[in-house]
C-alpha positions as CSV (number, residue, x, y, z in Angstrom):
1,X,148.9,-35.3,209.0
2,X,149.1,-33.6,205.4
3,X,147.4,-30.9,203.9
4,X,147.3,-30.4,200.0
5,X,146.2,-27.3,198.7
6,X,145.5,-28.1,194.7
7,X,143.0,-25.0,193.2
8,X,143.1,-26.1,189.8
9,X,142.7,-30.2,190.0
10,X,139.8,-31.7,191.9
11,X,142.0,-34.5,193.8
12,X,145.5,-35.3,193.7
13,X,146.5,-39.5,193.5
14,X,148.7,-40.8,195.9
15,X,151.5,-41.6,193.3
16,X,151.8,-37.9,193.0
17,X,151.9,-37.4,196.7
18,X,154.2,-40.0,197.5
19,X,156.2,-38.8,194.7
20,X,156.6,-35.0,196.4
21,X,156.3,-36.1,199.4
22,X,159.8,-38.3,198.4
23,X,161.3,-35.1,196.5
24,X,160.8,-32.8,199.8
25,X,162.0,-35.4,202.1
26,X,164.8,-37.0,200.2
27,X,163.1,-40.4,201.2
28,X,162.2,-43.4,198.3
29,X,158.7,-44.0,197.5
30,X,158.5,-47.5,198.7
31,X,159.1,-46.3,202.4
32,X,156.3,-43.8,202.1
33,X,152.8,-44.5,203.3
34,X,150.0,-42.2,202.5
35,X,146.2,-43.0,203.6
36,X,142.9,-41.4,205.1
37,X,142.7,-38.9,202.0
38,X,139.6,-36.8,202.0
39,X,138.6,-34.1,199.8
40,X,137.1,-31.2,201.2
41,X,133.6,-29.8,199.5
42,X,134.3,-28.0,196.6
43,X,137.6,-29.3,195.8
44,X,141.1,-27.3,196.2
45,X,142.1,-28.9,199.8
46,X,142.6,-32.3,201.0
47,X,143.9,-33.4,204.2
48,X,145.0,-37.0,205.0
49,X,148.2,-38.8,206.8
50,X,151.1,-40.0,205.7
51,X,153.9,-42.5,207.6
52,X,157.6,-42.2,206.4
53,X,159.6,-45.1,207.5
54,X,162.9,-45.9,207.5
55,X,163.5,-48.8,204.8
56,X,161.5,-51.1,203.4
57,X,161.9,-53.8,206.1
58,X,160.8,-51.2,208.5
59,X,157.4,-50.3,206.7
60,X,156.7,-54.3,205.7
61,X,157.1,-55.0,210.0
62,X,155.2,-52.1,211.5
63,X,152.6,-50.8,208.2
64,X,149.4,-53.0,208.4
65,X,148.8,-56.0,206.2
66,X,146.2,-54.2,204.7
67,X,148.4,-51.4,203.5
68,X,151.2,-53.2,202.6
69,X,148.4,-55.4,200.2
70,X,147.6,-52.3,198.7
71,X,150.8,-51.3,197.0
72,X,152.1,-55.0,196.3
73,X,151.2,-56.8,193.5
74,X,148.4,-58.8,193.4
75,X,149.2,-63.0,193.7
76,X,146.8,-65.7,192.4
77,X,144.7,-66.7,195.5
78,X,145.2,-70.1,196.9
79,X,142.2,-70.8,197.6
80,X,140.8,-74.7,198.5
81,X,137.2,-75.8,198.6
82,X,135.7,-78.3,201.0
83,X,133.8,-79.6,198.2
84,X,134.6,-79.9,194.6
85,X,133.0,-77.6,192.5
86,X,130.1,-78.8,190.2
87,X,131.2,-79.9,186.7
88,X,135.7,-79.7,188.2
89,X,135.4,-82.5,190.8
90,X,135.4,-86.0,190.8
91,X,132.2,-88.0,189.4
């Protein structure tokens, strides 16, 4: 679990956090998870967790799918359709 102290901003981005969070730790960003960021009334403090792992393979076995979709780039979907769509299809 973190806690940020930031008086003069309102929130802090994660790209920041993972970035001093990297400096403190002598760890690379890409093995660095941060989540559950909440700012508290009024601004100044935030608390949320972060997950350091040990290389890259490490975070991309144990780190959720959902995280890991966060931070990589986003691919064309595949999807398929049962039907073919009005105007595309086949007459």
């Amino acid at each position: 679990m973190i806690e940020l102290i930031h008086p003069e901003k309102s929130n802090v981005s994660k790209s920041d956090i993972k970035a001093k969070l990297a400096q403190t730790l002598k760890a690379k960003e890409e093995n660095i998870s941060i989540f559950g960021l909440k700012t508290k009334f009024g601004g100044g403090r935030s608390t949320g967790f972060a997950l350091l792992y040990d290389s890259l393979d490490a975070r991309k076995k144990y780190d959720s799918k959902k995280m890991l979709r966060r931070v990589s780039p986003r691919l064309p979907s595949q999807r398929t359709f049962s039907r073919p769509l009005a105007g595309l299809g086949e007459s």
